[in-house]
C-alpha positions in Angstrom: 4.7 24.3 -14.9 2.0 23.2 -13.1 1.6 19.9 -11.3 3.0 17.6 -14.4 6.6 16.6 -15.6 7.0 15.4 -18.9 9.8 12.3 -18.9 9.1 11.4 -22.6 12.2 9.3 -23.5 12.1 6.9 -26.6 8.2 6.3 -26.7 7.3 6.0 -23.5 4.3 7.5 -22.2 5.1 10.6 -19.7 4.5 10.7 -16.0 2.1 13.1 -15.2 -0.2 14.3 -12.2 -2.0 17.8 -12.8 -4.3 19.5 -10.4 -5.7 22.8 -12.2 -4.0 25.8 -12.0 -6.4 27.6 -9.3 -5.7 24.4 -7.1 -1.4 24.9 -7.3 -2.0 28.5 -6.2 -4.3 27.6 -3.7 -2.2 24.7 -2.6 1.2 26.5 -2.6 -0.5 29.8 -0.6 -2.2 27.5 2.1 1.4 26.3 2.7 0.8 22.6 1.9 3.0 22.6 -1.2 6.7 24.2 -0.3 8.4 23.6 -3.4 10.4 20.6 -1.3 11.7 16.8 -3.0 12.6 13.8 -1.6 16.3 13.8 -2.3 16.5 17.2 -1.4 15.4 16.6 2.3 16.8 13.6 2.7 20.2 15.8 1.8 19.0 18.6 4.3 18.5 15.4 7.4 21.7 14.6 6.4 23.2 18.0 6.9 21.6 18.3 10.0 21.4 14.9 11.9 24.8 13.2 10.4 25.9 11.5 13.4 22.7 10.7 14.5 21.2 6.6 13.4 18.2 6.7 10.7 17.7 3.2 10.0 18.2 0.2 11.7 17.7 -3.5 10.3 18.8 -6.5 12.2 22.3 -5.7 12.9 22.5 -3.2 10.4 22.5 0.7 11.5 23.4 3.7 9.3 22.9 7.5 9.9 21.9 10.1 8.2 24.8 10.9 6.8 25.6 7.3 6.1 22.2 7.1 4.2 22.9 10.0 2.2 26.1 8.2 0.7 24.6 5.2 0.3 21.4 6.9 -1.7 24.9 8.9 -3.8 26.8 5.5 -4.5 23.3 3.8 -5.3 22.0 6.3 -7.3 25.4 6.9 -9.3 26.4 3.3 -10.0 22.8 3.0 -11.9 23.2 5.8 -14.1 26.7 4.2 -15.0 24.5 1.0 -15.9 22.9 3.3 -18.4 19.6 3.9 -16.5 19.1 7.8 -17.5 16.8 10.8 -15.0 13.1 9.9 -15.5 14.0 5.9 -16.1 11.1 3.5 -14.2 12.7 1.1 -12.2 10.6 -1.8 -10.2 11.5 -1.9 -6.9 11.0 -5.5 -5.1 12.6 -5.8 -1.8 11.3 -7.0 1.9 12.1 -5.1 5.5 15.6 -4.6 4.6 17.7 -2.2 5.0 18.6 -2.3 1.4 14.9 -1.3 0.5 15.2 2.2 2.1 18.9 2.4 0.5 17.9 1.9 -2.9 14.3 4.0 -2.8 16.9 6.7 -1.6 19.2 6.3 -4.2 16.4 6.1 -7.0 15.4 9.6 -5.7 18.8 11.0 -5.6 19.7 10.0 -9.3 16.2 11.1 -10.5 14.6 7.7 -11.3 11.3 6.9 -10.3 10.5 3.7 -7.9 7.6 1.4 -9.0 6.6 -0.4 -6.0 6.4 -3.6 -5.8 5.3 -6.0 -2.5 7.2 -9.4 -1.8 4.9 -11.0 -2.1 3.9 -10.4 -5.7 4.7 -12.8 -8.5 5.6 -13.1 -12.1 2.3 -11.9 -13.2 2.0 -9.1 -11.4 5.4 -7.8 -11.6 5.0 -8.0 -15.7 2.0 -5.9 -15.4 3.9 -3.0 -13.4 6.7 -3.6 -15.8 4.8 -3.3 -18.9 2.1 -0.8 -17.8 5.1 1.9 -16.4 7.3 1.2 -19.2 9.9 0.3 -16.4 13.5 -0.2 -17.9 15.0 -1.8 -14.4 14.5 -4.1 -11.9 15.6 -4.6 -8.3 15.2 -7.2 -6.1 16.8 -9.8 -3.6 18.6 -12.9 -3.9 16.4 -14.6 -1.7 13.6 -13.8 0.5 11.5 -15.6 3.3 12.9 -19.2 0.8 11.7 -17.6 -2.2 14.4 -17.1 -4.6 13.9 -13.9 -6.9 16.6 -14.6 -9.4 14.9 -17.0 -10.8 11.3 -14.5 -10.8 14.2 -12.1 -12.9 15.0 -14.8 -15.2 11.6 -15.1 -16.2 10.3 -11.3 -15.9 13.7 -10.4 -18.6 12.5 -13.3 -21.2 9.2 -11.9 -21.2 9.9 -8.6 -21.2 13.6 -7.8 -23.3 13.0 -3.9 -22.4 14.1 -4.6 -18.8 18.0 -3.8 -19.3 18.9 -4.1 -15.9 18.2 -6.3 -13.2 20.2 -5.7 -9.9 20.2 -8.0 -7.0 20.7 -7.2 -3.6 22.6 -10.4 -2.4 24.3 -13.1 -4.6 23.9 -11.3 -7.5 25.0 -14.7 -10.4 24.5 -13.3 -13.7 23.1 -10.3 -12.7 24.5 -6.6 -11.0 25.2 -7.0 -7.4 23.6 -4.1 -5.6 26.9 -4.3 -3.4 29.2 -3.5 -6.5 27.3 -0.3 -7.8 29.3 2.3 -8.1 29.7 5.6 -10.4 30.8 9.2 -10.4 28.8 10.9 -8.1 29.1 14.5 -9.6 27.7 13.1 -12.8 24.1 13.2 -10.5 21.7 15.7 -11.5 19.9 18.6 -9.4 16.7 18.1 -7.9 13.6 17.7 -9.5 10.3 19.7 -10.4 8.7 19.4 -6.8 5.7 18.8 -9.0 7.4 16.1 -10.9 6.3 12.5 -10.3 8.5 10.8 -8.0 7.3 7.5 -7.8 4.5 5.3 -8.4 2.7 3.4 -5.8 0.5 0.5 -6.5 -3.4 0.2 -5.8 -5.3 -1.9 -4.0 -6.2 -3.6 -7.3 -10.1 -3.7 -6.8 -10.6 -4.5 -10.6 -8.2 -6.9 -11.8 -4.5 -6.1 -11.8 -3.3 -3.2 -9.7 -3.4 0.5 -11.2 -0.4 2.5 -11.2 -0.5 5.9 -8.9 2.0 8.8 -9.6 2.7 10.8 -6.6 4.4 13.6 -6.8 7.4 15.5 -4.2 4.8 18.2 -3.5 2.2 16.5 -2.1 3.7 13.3 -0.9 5.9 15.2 1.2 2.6 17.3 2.4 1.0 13.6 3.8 3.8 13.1 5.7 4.7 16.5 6.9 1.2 16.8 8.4 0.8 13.2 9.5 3.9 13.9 11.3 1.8 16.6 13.3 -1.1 15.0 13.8 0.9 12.0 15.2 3.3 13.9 17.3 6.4 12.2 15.4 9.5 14.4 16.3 13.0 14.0 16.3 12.5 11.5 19.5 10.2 9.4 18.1 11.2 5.8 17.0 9.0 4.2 14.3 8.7 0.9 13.4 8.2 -0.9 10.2 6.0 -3.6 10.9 4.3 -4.3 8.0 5.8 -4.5 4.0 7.5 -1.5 4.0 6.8 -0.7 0.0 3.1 0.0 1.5 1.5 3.4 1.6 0.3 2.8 5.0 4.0 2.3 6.9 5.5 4.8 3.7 3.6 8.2 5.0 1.1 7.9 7.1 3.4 9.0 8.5 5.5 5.8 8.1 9.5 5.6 7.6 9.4 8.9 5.2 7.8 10.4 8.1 10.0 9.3 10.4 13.3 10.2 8.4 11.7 13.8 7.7 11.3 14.4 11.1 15.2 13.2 11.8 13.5 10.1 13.9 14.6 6.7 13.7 13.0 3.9 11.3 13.5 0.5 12.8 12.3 -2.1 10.0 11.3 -5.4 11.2 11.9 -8.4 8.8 8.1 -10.3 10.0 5.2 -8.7 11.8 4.8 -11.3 14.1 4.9 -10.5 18.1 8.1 -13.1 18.7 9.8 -11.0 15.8 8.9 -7.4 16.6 8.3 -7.4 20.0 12.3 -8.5 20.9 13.2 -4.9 18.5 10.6 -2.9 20.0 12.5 -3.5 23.6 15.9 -3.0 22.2 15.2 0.4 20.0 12.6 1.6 22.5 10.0 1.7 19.3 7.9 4.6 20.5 4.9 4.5 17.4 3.7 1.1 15.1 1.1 1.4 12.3 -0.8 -2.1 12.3 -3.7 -3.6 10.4 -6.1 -5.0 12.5 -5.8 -8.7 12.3 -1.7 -7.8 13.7 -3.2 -5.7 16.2 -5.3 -8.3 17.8 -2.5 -11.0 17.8 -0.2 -8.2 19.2 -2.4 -7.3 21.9 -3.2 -11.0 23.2 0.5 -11.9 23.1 1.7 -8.8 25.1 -0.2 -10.3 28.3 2.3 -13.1 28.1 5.3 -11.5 26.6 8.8 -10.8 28.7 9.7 -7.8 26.6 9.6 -4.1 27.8 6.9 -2.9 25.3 6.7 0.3 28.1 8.1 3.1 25.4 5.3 2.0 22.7 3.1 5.6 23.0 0.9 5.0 19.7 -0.1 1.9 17.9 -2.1 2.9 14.5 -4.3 0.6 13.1 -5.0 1.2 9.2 -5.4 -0.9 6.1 -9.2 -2.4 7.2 -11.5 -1.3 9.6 -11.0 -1.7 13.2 -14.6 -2.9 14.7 -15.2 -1.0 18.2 -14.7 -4.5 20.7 -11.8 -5.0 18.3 -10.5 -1.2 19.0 -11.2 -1.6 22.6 -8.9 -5.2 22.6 -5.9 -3.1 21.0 -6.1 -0.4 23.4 -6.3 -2.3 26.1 -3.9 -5.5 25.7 -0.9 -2.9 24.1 -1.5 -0.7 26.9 -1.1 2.6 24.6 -3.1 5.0 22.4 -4.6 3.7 19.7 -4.9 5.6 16.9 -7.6 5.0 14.0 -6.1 5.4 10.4 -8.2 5.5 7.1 -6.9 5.5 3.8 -5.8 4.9 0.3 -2.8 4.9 -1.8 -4.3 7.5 -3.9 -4.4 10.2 -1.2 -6.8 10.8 1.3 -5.9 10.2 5.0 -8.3 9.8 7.8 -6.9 9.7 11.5 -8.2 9.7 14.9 -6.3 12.8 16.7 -4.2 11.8 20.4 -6.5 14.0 22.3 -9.9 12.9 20.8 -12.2 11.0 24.0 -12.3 7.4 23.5 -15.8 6.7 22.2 -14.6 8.7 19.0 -11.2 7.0 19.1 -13.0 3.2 19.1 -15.7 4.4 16.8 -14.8 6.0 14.1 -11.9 5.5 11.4 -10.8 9.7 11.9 -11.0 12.6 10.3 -8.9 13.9 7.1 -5.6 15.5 7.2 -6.2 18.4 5.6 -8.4 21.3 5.8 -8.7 21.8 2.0 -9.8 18.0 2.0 -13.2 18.6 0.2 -15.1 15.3 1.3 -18.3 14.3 -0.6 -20.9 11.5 0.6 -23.1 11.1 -2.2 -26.4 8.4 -2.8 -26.2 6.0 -5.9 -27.1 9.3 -8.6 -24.1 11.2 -6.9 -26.5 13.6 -4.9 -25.1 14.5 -1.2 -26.6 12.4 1.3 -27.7 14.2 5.1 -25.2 14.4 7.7 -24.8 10.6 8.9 -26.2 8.7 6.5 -24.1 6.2 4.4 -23.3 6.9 1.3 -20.2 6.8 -1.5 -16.9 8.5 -0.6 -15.7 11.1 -3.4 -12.8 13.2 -2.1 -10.5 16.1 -3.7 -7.4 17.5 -2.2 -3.7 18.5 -2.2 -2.6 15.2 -1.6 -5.1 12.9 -3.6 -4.5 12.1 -6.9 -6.3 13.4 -10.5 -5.7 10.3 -12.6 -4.1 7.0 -12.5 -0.7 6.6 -15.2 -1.7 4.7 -18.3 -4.8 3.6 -17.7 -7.4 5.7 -19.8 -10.3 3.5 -18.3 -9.9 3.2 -15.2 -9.6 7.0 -15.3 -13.1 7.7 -16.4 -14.7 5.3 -13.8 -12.7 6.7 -10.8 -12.7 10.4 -10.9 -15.5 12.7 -11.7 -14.9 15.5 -14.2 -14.6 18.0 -11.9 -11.4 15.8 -10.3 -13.0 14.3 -7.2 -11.8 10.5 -6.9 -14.3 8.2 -6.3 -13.0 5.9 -3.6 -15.1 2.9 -3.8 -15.6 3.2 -0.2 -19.4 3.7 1.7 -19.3 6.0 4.9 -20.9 7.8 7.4 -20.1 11.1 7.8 -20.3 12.7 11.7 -20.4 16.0 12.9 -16.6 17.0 12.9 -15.9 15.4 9.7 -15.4 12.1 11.5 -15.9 9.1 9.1 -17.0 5.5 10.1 -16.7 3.1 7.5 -19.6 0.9 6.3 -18.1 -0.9 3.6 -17.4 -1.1 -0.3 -18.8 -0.6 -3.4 -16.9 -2.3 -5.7 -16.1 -6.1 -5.6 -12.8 -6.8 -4.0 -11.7 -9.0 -0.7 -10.0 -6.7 1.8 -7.6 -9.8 3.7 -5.8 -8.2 6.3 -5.6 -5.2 4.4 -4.4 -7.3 1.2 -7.1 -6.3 -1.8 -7.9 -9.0 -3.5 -9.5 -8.5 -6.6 -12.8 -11.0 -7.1 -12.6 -10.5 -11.2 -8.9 -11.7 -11.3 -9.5 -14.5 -9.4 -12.2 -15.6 -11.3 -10.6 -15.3 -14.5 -8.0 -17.8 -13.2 -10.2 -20.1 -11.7 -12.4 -19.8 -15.4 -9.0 -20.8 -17.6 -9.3 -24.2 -15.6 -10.8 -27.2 -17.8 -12.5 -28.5 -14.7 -14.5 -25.5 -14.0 -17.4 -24.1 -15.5 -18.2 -20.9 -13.7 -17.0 -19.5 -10.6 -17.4 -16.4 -8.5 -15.1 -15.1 -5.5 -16.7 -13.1 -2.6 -15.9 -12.5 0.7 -16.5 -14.1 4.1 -16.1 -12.2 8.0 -13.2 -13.3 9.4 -12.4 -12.9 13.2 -8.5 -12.8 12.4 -8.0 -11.5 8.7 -11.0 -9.2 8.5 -12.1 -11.2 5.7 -11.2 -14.0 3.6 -12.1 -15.2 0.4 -14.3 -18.0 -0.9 -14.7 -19.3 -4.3 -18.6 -20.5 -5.4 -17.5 -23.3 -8.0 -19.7 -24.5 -10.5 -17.3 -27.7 -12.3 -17.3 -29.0 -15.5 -17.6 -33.0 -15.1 -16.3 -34.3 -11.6 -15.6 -32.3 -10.0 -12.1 -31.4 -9.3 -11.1 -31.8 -5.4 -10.4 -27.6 -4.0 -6.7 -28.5 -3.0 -6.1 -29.2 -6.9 -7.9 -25.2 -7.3 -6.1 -23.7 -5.1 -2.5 -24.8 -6.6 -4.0 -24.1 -9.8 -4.5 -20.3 -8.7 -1.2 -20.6 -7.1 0.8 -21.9 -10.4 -0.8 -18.4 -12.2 2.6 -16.7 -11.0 0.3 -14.8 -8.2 1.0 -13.5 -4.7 -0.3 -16.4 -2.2 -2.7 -14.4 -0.6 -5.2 -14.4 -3.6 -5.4 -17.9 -3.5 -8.5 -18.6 -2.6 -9.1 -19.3 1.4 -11.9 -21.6 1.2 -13.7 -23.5 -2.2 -17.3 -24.4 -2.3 -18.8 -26.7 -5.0 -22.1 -25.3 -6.1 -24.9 -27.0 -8.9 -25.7 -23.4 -10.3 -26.0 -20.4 -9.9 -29.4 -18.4 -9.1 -30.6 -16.0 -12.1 -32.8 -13.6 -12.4 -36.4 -13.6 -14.3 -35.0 -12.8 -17.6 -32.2 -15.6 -17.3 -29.3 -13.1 -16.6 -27.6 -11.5 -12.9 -24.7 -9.4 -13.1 -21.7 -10.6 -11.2 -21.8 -7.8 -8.6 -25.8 -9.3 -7.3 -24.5 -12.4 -7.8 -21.6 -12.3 -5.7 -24.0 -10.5 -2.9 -26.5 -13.5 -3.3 -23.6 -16.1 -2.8 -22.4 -14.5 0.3 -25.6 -14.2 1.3 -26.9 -17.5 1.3 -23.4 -18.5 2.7 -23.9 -16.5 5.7 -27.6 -17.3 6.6 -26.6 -21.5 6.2 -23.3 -20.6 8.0 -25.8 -18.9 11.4 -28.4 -22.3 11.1 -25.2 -24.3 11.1 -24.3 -22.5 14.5 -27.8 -22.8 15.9 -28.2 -26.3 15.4 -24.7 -26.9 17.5 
């Protein structure tokens, strides 16, 4: 069997991810893909490092060991629900310790996580339910004030086929997640370490996020080999500063990192500095993975903060790029290596190495992981571009996917036939296989590391009666990287932007697509023959933005 499992229950579409045959074999004989799964070296860690503490989350601390049984009573009590090996099951939980708990347990009874981000809403969470064919969800109670029960409520009366829904908290009509419990013996074996094991989320560049499978082979390869490249051992202590359901703190090389390499995974319940900061003095947090907005505010509130931040020996900074003054800022105010990260959910990982010189460290966004990372840089017609010139980012490799799951379209725009994935990303390529990043191709808001998807938007702000076009692009933005602004043409009065943006709000989506700012425009330009597509018109909208934006500044 190469690269694919088949989990065809009922009429449910399988979970696959193939690379070609020639690729396993050269994959397996590099040494990338060892034939390991999740559950199975969570099970080994907990063999070896019983006694020693895993996770901690506020007050809560279990070991290895203590992990393991919590993954067996987790993973047991929902097969007695009726869940079956191969079963999707949306996973919606904050920095808790329950998060890592469940994930673990989903692993250890064969299930297969569907990630979902707090933050995310009714609509979002019926796509991932309806496009994975997900029979479960899990989620909290309550979390930062919103209350999830009542997201459940709604996601179970639009979609029947959700059987269970478990709650981790005061359960009311649903399963508590305290009160699972089941006959552990009944769990199965390990998987296919070519099986799917979960499916991450994209950044959702064209409407509605895509669904990524990832398999134990080479998932567990990106965070073996992160771990190397960012000398995570056994002493390291990592924190989860950002949403922990994110591939960023996941692998790269994240709390899966961390718990492979028998470290400790501290998870922090906000990112801020007057939350983090307090935990990074009490574990003695020894590595952080940041995006850069979270960086900046970091390294300006360090100057004035009373906490020993002394053991912090790498902060990474991932998710958007980190401009050099900006890298320069990090480095200096946290007092610690920075460490450039680039990369997607689909696969390819870019990092700065701890010994590289500076001027490579604040310039660039890294190099790939692997050596059997085949990198292209290709001009508008897909032809290779010369060393250092920008150009679109195609990439192949044991760790980056072939094909999203259940999304036929998508497929054929992404990936070229000969299976390189077609990023979306423009970059310069520099001797060494460093990268710098020079923007996107496609049409999507990058908010601190959020992607916002300008077509969704939109569509939303289209479906209200006051508008009669609209077009979302984005602006610079000193603190979030970017932010989003809607061009408004409206239908009648015009409606006033605070009514807008609660309109996009009541859609059921997560509050950081709503849009940041709202401008009323009279039209919008055309071209000779009457027509513009939306990608040059969203280009001419920011542009003129921009240019009356730098005569506003003159004229102060």
């Amino acid at each position: 069997m190469t690269g694919t499992t088949a989990t065809t229950i009922n009429t449910r579409l399988p979970l696959r991810q193939v690379w070609p045959d020639a690729f396993v074999e050269r994959y397996r004989a590099a040494g990338y893909w060892r034939g390991e799964t999740l559950p199975g070296f969570l099970r080994e860690r907990a063999e070896r490092f019983t006694h020693d503490v895993a996770v901690v989350a506020g007050e809560t601390r279990y070991t290895y060991g203590q992990l393991w049984q919590e993954a067996e009573r987790i993973g047991g009590g929902l097969l007695t629900l009726g869940l079956r090996p191969g079963d999707r099951v949306v996973v919606q939980l904050g920095n808790v310790a329950e998060f890592v708990t469940v994930v673990c347990g989903l692993f250890r009874a064969g299930l297969i996580p569907v990630y979902a981000l707090p933050a995310h809403r009714i609509t979002e969470i019926v796509h991932f339910v309806r496009r994975a064919e997900a029979s479960a969800y899990v989620t909290a109670a309550r979390y930062e004030g919103f209350d999830y029960r009542s997201l459940a409520r709604e996601l179970r009366a639009e979609v029947p086929t959700v059987q269970q829904v478990v709650i981790a908290g005061e359960a009311e009509e649903f399963t508590a997640l305290a009160e699972l419990a089941g006959d552990t013996s009944a769990l199965p074996g390990d998987s296919d370490p070519q099986a799917v094991a979960f499916l991450q989320i994209s950044g959702g560049s064209t409407g509605l996020s895509k669904l990524i499978p990832r398999t134990h082979d080479d998932y567990i390869y990106s965070f073996r080999a992160s771990n190397e490249i960012c000398a995570i051992d056994r002493d390291s202590v990592y924190l989860v500063a950002l949403p922990a359901a994110h591939n960023f703190p996941m692998s790269s090389p994240g709390w899966l990192g961390a718990l492979y390499a028998g470290a400790r995974v501290v998870l922090s319940p906000g990112p801020g500095p007057d939350i983090a900061f307090p935990l990074l003095a009490r574990e003695k947090v020894t590595c952080v993975g940041l995006v850069p907005p979270l960086a900046l505010l970091w390294a300006d509130a360090a100057a004035e903060s009373r906490h020993d931040l002394s053991s912090l020996r790498v902060v990474q900074v991932g998710g958007a790029k980190l401009v050099p003054e900006a890298a320069r800022r990090v480095a200096k105010g946290l007092d610690c290596r920075l460490q450039q990260v680039f990369g997607m959910a689909e696969g390819l990982v870019n990092y700065t190495r701890l010994s590289d010189p500076d001027d490579v460290v604040l310039n660039t966004q890294g190099r790939p992981i692997s050596p059997d990372d085949e990198v292209l840089v290709v001009d508008d017609h897909g032809e290779p571009v010369p060393e250092g010139a920008a150009g679109h980012l195609l990439v192949r490799g044991p760790y980056t996917i072939r094909a999203y799951h259940n999304d036929d379209t998508a497929n054929a725009r992404s990936f070229t036939e000969d299976g390189y994935y077609r990023t979306g990303d423009m970059v310069q390529r520099l001797p060494g296989g460093y990268l710098v990043v020079q923007g996107r191709a496609t049409d999507h808001i990058n908010r601190a590391g959020e992607k916002i998807s300008a077509e969704e938007i939109e569509d939303h702000l289209l479906a209200h009666p006051a508008v009669f076009d609209a077009a979302v692009v984005s602006i610079p933005d000193d603190y979030l990287g970017e932010r989003s602004c809607a061009f408004v043409i409206a239908r009648g009065e015009r409606p006033r932007a605070v009514a807008l943006k609660a309109w996009v709000r009541e859609q059921g989506l997560a509050a950081f697509k709503v849009p940041d700012q709202i401008e009323f425009v009279d039209a919008f330009g055309t071209t000779a023959v009457g027509k513009i597509s939306r990608r040059e018109l969203r280009a001419q909208l920011r542009e003129h933005f921009l240019d009356r934006q730098n005569q506003d500044e003159e004229r102060i």
